[in-house]
C-alpha positions as CSV (number, residue, x, y, z in Angstrom):
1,X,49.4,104.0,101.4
2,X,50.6,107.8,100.7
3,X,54.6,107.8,99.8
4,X,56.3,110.6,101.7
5,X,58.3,113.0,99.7
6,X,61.1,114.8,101.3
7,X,61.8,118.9,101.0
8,X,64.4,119.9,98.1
9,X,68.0,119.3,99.6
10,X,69.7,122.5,97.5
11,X,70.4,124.2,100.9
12,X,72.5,120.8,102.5
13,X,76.2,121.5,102.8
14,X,76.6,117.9,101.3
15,X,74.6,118.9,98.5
16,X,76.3,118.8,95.5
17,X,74.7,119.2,91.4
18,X,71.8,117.2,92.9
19,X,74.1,114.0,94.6
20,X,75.2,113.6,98.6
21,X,78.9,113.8,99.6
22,X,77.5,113.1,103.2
23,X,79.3,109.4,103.2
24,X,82.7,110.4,101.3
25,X,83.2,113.5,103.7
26,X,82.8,111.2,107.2
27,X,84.7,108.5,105.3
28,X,87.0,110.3,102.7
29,X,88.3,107.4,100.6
30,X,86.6,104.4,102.2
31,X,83.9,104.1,99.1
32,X,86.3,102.7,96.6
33,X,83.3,103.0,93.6
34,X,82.8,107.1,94.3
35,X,86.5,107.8,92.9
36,X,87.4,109.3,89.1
37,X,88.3,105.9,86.8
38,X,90.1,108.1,85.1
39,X,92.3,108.8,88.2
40,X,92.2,105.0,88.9
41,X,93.5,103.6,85.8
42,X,96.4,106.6,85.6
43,X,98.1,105.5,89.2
44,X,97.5,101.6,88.1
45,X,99.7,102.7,84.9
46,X,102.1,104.4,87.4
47,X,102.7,101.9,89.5
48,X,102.9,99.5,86.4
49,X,105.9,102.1,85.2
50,X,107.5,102.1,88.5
51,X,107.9,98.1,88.4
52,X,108.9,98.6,85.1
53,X,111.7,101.5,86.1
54,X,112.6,99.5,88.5
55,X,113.2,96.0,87.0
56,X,115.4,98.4,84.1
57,X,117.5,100.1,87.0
58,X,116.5,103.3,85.4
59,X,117.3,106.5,87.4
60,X,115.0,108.8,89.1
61,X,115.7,111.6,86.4
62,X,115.5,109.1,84.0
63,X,112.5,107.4,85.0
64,X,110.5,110.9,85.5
65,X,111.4,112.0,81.9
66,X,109.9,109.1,80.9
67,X,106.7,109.0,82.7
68,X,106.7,112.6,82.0
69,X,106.7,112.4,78.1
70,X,103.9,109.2,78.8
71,X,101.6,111.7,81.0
72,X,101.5,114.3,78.1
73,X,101.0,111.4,75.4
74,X,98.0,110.3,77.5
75,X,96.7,113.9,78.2
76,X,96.2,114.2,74.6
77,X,93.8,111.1,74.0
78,X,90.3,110.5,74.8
79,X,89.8,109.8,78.6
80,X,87.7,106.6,77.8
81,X,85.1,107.8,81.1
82,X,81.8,108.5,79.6
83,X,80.7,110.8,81.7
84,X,83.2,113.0,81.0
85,X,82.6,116.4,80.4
86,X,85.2,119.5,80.1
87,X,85.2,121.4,82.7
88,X,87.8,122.4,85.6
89,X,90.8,122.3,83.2
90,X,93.3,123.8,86.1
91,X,93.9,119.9,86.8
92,X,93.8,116.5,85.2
93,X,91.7,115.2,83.8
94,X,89.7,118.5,83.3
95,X,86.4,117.1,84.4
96,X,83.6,119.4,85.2
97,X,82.6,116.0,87.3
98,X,85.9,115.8,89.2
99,X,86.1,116.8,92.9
100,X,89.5,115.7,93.7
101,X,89.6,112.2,93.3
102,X,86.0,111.4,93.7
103,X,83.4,111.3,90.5
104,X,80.6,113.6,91.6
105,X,78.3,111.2,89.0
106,X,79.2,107.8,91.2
107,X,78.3,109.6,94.7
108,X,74.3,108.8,95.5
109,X,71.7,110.6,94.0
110,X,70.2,113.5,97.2
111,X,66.9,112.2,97.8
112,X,66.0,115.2,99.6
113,X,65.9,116.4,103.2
114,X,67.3,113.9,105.6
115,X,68.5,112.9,108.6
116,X,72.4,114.0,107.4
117,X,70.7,117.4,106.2
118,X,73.3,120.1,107.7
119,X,72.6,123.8,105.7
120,X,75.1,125.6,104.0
121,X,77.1,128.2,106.3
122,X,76.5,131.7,105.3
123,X,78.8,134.3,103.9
């Protein structure tokens, strides 16, 4: 039996280095495993800190030098993601890969043409 082989997807508004965005733009945040681990572990140590500020009865200006001085430290080292790759350094964590929050190497692979094929707008 013949496989069928779908037409390239490059022209596909949801298109995106050779992975689909389709699901995470009708559903923006419901697909937990498309976000940046990066981004996931930084708010778990955030909200950590807070519970932490918190339980001191620190101040908000405190508290925000703080986490301030902790953000910077962290900056510094090694994400730990190993698909990270420099890129887009106008925000954290300067991921080529980063589209906001989402990982654009944990959205599905485009495998081709499909029903969800809308082309990209023009001009």
């Amino acid at each position: 039996m013949s496989r069928v082989v779908h037409l390239p997807a490059v022209g596909c508004r949801h298109y995106l280095s050779g992975r689909c965005d389709y699901e995470e733009i009708l559903n923006p945040g419901y697909h937990g495993e498309y976000r940046c681990e990066v981004l996931l572990s930084l708010q778990e140590l955030y909200d950590s800190f807070l519970t932490q500020a918190d339980a001191f009865g620190l101040d908000e200006s405190s508290a925000s030098g703080i986490w301030e001085k902790r953000f910077r430290d962290m900056c510094r080292e090694d994400t730990g993601c190993q698909g990270h790759e420099p890129g887009g350094m106008n925000q954290f964590p300067g991921c080529a890969h980063c589209l906001g929050d989402v990982c654009l190497l944990r959205l599905p692979e485009c495998a081709g043409r499909c029903r969800n094929y809308t082309p990209k707008k023009r001009g």
